[in-house]
N, CA, C and O atoms as CSV, one atom per row, in Angstrom:
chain,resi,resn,atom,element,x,y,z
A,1,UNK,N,N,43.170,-11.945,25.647
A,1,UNK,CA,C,43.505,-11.314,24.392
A,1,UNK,C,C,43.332,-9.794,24.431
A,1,UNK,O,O,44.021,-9.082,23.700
A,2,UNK,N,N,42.508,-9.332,25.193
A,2,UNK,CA,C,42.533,-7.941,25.148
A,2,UNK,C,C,43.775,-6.722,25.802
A,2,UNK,O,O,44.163,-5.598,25.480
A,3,UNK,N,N,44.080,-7.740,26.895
A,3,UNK,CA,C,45.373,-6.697,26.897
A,3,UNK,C,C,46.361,-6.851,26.174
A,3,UNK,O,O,47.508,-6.545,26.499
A,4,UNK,N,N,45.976,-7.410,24.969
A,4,UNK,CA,C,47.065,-7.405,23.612
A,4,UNK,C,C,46.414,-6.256,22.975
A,4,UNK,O,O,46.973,-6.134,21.885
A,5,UNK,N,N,45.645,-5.483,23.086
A,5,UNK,CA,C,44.634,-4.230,22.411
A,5,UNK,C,C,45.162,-3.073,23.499
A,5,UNK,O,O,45.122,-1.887,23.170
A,6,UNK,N,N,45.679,-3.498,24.867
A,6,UNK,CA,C,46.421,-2.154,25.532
A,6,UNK,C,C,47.814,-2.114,25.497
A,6,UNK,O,O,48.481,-1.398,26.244
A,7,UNK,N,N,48.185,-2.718,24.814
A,7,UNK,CA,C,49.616,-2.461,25.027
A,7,UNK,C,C,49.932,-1.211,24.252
A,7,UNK,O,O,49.544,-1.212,23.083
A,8,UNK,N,N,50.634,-0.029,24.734
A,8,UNK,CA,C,51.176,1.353,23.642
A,8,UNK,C,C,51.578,1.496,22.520
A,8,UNK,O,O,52.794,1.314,22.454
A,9,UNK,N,N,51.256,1.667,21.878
A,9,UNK,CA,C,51.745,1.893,20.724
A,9,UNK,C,C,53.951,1.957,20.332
A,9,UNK,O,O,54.756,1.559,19.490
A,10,UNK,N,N,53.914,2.769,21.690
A,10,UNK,CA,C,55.037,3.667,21.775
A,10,UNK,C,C,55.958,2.082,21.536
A,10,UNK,O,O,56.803,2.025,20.643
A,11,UNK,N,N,55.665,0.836,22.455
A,11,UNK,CA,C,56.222,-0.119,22.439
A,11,UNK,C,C,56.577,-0.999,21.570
A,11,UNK,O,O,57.440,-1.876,21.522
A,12,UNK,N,N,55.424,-0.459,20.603
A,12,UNK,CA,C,55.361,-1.505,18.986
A,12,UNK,C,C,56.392,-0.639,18.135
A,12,UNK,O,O,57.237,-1.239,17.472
A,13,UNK,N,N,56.344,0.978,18.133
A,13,UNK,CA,C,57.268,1.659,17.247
A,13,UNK,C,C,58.978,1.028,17.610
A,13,UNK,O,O,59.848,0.387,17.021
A,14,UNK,N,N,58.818,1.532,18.653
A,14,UNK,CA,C,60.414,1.178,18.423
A,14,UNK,C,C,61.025,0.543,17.969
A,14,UNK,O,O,61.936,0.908,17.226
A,15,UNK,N,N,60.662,-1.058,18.335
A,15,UNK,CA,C,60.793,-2.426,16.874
A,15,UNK,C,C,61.072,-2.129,16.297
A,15,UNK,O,O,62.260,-2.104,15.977
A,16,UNK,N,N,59.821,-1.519,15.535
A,16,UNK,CA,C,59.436,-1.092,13.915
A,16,UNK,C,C,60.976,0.105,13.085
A,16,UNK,O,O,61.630,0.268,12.055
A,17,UNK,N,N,60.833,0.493,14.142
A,17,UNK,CA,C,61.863,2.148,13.811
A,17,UNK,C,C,63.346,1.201,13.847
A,17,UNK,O,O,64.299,1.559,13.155
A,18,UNK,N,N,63.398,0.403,14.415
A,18,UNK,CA,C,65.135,-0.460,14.920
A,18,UNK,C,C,64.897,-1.075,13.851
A,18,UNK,O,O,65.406,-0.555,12.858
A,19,UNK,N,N,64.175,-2.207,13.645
A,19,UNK,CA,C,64.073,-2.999,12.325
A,19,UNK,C,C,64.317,-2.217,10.627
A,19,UNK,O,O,65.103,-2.385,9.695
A,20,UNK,N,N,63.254,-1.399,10.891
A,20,UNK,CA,C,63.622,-0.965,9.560
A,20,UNK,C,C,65.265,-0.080,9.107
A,20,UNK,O,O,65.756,-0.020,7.980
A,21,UNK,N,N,65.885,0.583,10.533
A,21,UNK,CA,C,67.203,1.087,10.286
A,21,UNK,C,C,67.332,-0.083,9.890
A,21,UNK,O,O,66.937,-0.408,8.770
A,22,UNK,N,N,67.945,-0.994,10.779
A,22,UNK,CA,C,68.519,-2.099,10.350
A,22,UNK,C,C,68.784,-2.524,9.130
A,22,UNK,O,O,69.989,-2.696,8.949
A,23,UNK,N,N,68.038,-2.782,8.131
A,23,UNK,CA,C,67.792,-2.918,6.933
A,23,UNK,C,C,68.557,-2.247,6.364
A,23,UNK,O,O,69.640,-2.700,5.994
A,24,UNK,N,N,68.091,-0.684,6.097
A,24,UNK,CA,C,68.635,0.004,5.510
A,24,UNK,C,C,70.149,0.703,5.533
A,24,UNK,O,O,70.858,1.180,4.646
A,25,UNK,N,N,70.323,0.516,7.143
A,25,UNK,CA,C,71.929,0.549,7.266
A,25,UNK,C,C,73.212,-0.556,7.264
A,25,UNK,O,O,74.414,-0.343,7.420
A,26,UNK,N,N,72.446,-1.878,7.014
A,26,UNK,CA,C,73.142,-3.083,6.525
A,26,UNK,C,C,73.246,-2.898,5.002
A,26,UNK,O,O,74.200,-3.484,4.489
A,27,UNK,N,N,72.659,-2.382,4.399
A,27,UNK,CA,C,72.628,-1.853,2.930
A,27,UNK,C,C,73.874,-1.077,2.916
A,27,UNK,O,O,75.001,-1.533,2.727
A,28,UNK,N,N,73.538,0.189,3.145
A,28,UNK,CA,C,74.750,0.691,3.134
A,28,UNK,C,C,76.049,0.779,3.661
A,28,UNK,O,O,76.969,1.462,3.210
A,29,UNK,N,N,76.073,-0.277,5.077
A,29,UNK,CA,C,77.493,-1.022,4.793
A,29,UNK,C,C,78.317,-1.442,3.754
A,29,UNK,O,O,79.409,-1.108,3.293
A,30,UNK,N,N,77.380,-2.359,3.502
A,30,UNK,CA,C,77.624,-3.209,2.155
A,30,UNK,C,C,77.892,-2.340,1.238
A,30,UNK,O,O,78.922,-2.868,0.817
A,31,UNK,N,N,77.761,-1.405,0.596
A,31,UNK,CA,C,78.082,-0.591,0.138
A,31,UNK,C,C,79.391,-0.149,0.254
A,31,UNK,O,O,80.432,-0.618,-0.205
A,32,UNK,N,N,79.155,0.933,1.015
A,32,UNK,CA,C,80.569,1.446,1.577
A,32,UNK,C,C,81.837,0.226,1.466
A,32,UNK,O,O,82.872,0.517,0.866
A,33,UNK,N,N,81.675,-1.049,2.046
A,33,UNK,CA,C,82.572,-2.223,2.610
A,33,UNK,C,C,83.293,-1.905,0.962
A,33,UNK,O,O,84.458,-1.508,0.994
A,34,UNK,N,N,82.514,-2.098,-0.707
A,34,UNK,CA,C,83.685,-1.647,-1.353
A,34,UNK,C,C,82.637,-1.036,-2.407
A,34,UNK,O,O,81.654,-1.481,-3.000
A,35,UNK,N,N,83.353,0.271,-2.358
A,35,UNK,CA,C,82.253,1.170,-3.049
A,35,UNK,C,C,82.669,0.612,-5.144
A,35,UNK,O,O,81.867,0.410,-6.055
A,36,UNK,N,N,83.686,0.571,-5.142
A,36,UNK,CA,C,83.848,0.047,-6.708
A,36,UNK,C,C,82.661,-1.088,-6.727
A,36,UNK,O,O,81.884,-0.938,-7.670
A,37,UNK,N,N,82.439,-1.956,-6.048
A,37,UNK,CA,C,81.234,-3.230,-6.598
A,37,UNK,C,C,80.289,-2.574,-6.274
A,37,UNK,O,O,79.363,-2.923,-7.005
A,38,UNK,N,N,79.966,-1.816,-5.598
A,38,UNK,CA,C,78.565,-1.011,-5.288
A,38,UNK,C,C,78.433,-0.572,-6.717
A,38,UNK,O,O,77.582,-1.136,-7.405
A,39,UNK,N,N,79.207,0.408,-7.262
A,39,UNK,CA,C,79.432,1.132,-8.373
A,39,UNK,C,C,78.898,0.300,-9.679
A,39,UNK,O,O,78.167,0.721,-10.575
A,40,UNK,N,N,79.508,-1.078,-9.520
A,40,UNK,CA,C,79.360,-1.988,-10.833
A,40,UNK,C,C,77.954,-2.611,-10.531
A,40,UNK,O,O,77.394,-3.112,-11.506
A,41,UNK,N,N,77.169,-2.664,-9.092
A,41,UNK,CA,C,75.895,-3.134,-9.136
A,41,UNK,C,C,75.161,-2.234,-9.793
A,41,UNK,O,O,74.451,-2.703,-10.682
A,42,UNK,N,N,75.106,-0.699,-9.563
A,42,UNK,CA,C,74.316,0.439,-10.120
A,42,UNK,C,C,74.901,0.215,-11.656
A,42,UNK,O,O,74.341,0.734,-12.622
A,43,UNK,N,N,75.817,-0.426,-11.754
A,43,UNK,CA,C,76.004,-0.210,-13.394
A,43,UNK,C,C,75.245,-1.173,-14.265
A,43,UNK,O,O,74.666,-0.982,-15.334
A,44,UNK,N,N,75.407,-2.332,-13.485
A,44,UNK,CA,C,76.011,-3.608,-14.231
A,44,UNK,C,C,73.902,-4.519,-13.936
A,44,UNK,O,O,73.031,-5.070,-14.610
A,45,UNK,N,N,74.063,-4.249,-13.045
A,45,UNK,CA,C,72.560,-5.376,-12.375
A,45,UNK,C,C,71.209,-4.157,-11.735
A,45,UNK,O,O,70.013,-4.397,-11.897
A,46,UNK,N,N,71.689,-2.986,-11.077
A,46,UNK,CA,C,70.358,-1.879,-10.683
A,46,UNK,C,C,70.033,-1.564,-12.546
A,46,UNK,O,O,69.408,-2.322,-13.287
A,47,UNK,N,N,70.391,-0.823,-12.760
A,47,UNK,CA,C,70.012,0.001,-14.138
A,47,UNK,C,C,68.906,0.800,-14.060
A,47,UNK,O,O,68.046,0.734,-14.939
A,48,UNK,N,N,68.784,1.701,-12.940
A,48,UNK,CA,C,67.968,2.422,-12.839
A,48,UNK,C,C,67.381,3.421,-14.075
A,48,UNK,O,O,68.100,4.240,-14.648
A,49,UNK,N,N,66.021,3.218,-14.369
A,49,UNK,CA,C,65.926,4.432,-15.527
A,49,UNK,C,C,66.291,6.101,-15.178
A,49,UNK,O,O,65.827,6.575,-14.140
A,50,UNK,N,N,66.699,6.515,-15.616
A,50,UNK,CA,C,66.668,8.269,-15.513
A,50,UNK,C,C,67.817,8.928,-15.137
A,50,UNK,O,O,68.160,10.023,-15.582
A,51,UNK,N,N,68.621,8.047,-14.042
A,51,UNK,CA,C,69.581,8.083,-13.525
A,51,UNK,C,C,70.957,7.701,-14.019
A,51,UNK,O,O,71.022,6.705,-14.739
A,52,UNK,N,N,72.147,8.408,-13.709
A,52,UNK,CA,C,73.227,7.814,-14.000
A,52,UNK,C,C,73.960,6.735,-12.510
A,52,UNK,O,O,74.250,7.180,-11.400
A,53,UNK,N,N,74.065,5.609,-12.873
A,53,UNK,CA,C,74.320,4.741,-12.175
A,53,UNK,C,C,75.532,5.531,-10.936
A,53,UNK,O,O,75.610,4.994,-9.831
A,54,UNK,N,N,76.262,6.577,-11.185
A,54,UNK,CA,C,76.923,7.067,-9.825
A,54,UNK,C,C,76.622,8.054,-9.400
A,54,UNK,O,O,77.337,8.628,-8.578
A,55,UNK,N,N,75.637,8.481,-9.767
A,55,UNK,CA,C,74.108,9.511,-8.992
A,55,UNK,C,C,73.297,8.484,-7.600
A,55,UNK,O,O,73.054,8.592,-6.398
A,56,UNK,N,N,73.082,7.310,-8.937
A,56,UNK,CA,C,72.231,6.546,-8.143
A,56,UNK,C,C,72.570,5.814,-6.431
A,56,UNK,O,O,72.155,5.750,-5.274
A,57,UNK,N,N,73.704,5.352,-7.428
A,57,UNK,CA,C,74.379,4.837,-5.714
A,57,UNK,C,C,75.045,5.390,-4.705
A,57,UNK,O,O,75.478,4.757,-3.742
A,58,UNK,N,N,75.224,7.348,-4.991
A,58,UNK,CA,C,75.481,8.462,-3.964
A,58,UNK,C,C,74.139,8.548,-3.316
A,58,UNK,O,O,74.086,8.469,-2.088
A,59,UNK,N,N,73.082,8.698,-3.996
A,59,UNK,CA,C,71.620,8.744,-3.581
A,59,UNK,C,C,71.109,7.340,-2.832
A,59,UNK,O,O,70.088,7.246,-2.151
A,60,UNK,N,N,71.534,6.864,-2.961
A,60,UNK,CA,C,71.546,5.561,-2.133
A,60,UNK,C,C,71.744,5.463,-1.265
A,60,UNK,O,O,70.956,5.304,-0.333
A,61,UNK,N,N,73.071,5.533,-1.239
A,61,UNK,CA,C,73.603,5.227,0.530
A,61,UNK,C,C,73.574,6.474,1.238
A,61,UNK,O,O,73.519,6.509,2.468
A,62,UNK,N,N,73.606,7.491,0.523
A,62,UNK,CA,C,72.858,8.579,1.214
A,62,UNK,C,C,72.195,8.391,2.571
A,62,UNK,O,O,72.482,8.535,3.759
A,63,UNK,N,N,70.868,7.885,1.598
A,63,UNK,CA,C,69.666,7.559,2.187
A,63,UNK,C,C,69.521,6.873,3.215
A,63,UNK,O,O,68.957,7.067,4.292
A,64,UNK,N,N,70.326,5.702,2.594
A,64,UNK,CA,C,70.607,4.371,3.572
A,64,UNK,C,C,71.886,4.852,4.567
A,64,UNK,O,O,72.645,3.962,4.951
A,65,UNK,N,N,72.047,5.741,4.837
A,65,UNK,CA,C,72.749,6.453,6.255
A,65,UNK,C,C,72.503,7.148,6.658
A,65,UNK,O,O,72.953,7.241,7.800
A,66,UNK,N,N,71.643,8.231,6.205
A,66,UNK,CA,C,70.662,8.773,7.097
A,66,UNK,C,C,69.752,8.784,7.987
A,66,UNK,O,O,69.805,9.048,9.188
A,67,UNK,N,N,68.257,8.243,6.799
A,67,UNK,CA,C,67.525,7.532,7.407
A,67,UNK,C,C,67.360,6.611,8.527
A,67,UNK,O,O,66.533,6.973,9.363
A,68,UNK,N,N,68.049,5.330,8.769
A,68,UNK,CA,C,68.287,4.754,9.581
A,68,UNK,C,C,68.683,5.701,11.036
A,68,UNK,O,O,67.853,5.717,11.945
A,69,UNK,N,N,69.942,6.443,11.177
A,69,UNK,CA,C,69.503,7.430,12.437
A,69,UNK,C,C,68.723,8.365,12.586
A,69,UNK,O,O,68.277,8.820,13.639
A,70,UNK,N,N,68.520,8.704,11.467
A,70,UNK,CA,C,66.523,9.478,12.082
A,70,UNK,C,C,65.573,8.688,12.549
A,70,UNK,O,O,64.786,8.957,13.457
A,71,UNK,N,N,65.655,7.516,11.809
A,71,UNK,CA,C,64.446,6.716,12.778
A,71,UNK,C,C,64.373,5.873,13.862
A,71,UNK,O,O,63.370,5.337,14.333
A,72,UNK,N,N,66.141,5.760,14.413
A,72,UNK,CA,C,66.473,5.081,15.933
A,72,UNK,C,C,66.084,6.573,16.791
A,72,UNK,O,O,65.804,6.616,17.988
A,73,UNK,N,N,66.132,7.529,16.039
A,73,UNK,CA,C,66.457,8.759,16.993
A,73,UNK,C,C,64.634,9.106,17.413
A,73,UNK,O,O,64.014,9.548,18.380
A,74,UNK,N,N,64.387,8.702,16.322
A,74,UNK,CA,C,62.313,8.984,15.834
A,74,UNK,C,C,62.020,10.509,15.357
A,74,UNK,O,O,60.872,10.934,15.233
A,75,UNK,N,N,63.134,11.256,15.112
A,75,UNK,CA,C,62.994,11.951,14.122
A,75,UNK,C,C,62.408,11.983,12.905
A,75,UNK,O,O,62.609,10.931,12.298
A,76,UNK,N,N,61.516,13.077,12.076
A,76,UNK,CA,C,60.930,13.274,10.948
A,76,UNK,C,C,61.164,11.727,10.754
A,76,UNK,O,O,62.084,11.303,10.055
A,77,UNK,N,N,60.295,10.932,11.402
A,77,UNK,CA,C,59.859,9.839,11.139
A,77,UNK,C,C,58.997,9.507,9.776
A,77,UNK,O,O,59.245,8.662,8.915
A,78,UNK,N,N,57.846,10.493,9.859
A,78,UNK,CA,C,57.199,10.116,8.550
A,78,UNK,C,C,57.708,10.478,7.387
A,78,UNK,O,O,57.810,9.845,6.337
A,79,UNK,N,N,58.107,11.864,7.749
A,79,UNK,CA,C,58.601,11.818,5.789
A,79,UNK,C,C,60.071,11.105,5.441
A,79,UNK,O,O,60.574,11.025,4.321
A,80,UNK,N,N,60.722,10.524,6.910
A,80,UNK,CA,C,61.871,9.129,6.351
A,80,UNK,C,C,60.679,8.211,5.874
A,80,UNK,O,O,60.276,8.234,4.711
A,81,UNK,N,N,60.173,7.446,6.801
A,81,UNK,CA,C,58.940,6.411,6.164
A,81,UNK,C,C,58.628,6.203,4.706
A,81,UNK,O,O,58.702,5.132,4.104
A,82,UNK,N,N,58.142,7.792,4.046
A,82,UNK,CA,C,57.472,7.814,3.092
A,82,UNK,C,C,58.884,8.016,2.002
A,82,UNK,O,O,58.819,7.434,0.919
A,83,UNK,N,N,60.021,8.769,2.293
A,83,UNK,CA,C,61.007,7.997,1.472
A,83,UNK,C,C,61.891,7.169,1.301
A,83,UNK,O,O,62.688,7.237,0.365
A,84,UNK,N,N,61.891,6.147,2.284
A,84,UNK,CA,C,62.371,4.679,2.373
A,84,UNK,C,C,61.037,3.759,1.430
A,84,UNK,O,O,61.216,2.760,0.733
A,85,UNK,N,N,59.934,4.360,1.650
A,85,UNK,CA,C,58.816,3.552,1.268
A,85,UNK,C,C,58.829,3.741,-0.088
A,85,UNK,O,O,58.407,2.793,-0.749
A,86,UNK,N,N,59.323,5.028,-0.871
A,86,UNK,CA,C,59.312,5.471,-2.018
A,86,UNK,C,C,60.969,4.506,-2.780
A,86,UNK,O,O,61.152,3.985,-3.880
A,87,UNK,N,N,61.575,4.603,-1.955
A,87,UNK,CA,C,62.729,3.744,-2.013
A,87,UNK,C,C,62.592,2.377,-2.387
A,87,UNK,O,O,63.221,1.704,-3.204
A,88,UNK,N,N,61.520,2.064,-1.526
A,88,UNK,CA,C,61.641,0.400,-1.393
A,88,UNK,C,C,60.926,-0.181,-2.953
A,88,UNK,O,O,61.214,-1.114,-3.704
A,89,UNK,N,N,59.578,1.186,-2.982
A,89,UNK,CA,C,59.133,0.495,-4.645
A,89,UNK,C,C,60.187,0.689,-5.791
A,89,UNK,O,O,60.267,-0.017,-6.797
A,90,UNK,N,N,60.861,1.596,-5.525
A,90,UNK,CA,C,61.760,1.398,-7.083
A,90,UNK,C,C,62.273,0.324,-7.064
A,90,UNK,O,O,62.388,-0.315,-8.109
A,91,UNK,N,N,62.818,-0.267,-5.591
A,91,UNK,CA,C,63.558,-1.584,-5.268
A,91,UNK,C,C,63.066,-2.559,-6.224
A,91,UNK,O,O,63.668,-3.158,-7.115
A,92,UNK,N,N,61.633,-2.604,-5.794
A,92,UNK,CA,C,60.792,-3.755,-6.388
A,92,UNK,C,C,60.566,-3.267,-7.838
A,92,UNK,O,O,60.385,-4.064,-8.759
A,93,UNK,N,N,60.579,-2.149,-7.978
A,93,UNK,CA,C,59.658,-2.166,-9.449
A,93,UNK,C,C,61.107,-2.030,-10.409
A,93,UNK,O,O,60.742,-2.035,-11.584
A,94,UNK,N,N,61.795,-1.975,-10.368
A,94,UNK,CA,C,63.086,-1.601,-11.787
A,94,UNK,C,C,64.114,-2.691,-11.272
A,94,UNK,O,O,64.600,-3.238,-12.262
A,95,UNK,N,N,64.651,-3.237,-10.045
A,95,UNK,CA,C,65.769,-3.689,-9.130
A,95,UNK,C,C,65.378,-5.120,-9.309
A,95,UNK,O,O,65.489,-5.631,-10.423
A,96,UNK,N,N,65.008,-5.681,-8.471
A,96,UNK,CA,C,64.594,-6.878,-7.926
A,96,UNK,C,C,62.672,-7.522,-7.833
A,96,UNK,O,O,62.269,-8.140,-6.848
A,97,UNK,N,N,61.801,-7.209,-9.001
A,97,UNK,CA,C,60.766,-7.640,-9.019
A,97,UNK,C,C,60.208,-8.785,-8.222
A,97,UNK,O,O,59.192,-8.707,-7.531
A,98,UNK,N,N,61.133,-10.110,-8.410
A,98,UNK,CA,C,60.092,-11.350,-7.604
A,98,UNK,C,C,60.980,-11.252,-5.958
A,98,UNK,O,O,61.335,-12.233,-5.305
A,99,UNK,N,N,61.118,-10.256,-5.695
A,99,UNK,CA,C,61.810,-9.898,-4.061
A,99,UNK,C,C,60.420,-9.144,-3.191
A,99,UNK,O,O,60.285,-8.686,-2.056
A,100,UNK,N,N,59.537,-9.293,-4.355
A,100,UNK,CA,C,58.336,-8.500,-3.299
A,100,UNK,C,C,58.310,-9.366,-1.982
A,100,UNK,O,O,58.419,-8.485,-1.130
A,101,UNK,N,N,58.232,-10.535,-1.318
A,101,UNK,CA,C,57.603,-11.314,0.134
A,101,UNK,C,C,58.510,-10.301,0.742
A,101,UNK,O,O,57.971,-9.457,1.459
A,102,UNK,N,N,59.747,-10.250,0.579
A,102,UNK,CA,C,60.703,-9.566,1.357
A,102,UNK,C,C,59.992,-7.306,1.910
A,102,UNK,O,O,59.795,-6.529,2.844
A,103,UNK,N,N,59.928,-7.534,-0.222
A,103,UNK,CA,C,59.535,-5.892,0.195
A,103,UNK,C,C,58.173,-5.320,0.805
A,103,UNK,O,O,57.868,-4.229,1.289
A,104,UNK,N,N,57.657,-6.211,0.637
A,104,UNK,CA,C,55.987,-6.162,1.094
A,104,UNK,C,C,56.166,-6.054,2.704
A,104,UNK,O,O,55.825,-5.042,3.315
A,105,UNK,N,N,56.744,-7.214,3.347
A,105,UNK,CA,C,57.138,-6.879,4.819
A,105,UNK,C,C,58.166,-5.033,4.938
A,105,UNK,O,O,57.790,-4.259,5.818
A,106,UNK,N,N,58.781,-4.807,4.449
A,106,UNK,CA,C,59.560,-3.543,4.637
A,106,UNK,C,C,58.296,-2.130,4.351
A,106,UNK,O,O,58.293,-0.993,4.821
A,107,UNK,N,N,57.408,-2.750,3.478
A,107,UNK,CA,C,56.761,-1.306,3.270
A,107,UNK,C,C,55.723,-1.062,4.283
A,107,UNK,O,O,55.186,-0.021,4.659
A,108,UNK,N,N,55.511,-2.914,4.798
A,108,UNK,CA,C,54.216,-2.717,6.129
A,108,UNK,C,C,55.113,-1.859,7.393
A,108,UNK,O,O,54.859,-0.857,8.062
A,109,UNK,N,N,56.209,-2.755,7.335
A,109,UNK,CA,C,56.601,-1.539,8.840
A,109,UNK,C,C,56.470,-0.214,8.229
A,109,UNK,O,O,55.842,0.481,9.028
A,110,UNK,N,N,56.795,0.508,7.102
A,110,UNK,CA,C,57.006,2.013,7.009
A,110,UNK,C,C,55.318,2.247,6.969
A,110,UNK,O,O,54.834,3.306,7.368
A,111,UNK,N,N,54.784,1.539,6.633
A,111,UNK,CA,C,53.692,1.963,6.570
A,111,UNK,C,C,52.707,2.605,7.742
A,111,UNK,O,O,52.057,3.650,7.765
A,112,UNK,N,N,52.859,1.631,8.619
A,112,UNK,CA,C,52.790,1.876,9.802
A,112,UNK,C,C,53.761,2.930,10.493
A,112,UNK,O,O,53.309,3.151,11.617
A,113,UNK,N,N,54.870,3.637,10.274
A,113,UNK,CA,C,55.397,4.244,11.031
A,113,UNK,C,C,54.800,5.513,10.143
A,113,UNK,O,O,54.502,6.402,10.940
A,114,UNK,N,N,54.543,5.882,8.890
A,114,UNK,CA,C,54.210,6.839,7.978
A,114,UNK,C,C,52.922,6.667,8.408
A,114,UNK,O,O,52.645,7.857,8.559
A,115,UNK,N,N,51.837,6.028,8.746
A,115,UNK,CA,C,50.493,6.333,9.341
A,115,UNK,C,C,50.836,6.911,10.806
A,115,UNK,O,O,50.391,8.027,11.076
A,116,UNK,N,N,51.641,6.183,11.822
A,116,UNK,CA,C,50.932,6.293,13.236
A,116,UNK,C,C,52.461,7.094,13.872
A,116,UNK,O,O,52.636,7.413,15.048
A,117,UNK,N,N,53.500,7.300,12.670
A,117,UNK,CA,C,54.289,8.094,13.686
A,117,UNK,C,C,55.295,7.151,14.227
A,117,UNK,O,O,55.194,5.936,14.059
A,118,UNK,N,N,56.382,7.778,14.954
A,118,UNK,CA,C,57.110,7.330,16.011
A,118,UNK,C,C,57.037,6.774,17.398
A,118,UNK,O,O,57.864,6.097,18.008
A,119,UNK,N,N,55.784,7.242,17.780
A,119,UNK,CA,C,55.333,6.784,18.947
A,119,UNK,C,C,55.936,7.562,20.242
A,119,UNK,O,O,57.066,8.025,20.086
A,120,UNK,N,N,55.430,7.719,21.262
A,120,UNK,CA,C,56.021,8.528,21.976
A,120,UNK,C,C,57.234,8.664,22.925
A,120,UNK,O,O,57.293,9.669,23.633
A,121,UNK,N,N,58.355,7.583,23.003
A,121,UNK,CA,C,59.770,7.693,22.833
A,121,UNK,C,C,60.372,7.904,21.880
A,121,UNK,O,O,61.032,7.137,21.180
A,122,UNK,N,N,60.113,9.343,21.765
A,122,UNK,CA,C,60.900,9.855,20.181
A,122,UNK,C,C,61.236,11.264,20.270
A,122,UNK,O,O,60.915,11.859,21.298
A,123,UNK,N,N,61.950,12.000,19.162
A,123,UNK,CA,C,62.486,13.038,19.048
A,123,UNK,C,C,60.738,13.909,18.097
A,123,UNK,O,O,60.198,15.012,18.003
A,124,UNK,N,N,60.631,13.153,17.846
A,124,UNK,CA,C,59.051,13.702,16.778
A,124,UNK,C,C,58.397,13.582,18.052
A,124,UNK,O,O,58.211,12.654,17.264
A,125,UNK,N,N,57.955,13.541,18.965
A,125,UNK,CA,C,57.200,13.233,20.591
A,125,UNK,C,C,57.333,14.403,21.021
A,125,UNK,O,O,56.436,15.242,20.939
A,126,UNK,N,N,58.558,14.631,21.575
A,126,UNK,CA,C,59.042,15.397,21.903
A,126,UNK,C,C,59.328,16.753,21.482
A,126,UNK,O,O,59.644,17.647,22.267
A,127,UNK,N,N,59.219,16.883,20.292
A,127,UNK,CA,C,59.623,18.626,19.675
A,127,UNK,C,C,58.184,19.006,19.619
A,127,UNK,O,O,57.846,20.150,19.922
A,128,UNK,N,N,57.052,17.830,19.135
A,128,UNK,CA,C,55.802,18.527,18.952
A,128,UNK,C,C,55.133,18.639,20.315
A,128,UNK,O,O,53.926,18.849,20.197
A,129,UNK,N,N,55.533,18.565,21.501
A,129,UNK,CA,C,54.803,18.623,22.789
A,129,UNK,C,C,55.355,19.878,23.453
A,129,UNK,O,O,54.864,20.545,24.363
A,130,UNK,N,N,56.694,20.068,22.665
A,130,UNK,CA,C,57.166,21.299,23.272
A,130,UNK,C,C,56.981,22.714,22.138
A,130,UNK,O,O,57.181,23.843,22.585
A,131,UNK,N,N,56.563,22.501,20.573
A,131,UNK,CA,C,56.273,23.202,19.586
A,131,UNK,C,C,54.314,23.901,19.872
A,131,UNK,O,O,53.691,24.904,19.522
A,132,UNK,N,N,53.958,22.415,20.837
A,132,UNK,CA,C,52.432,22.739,20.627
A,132,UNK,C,C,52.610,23.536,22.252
A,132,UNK,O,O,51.578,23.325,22.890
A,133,UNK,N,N,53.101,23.940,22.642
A,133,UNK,CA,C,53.102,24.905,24.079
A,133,UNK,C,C,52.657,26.128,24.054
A,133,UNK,O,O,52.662,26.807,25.081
């Protein structure tokens, strides 16, 4: 069991960083695939407070196409993390409430990538080894 305590870190991120694109750029497929029903979900079933429902779902898939290649790339890993993670509670808290089993797993991976980073096959690895010179 203990060389389950050496294995790198670097090996566990990547998963983590692939998985969670994943997610978020199957989202915004779906999206895109036909932006009018995207449109009528932000209208009709999201109802985000504060927002106008075609704010919301530009800010959306935004996100959900960005993010996702910053974090295959391991770019500004944490502050994607911390706004996918900021993402994921509105999910749960205004969107889809009894979807927490689902969101609870999505916020542990960010959580972990917003604590420990990208790990060191990454673009965040890499700029700070050559920034700290």
């Amino acid at each position: 069991m203990q060389w389950f305590e050496r294995v790198p870190y670097t090996f566990l991120a990547i998963p983590l960083r692939i998985a969670v694109a994943t997610i978020f750029w199957n989202s915004a497929m779906t999206k895109l695939a036909n932006w009018d029903t995207a449109l009528e979900l932000f209208r009709e079933e999201y109802k985000l407070p504060l927002l106008p429902p075609e704010i919301a779902a530009y800010m959306a898939v935004s996100v959900e196409l960005t993010a996702p290649v910053l974090l295959v790339l391991g770019l500004a890993t944490r502050p994607v993390a911390l706004i996918l993670l900021g993402m994921t509670m509105v999910i749960e808290i205004f969107v889809y409430p009894l979807a927490w089993p689902t969101h609870i797993q999505w916020a542990a991976m960010l959580l972990v990538l917003l604590c420990r980073g990208a790990g060191n096959w990454s673009f965040d690895h890499f700029l700070s080894k050559r920034w700290i010179r």
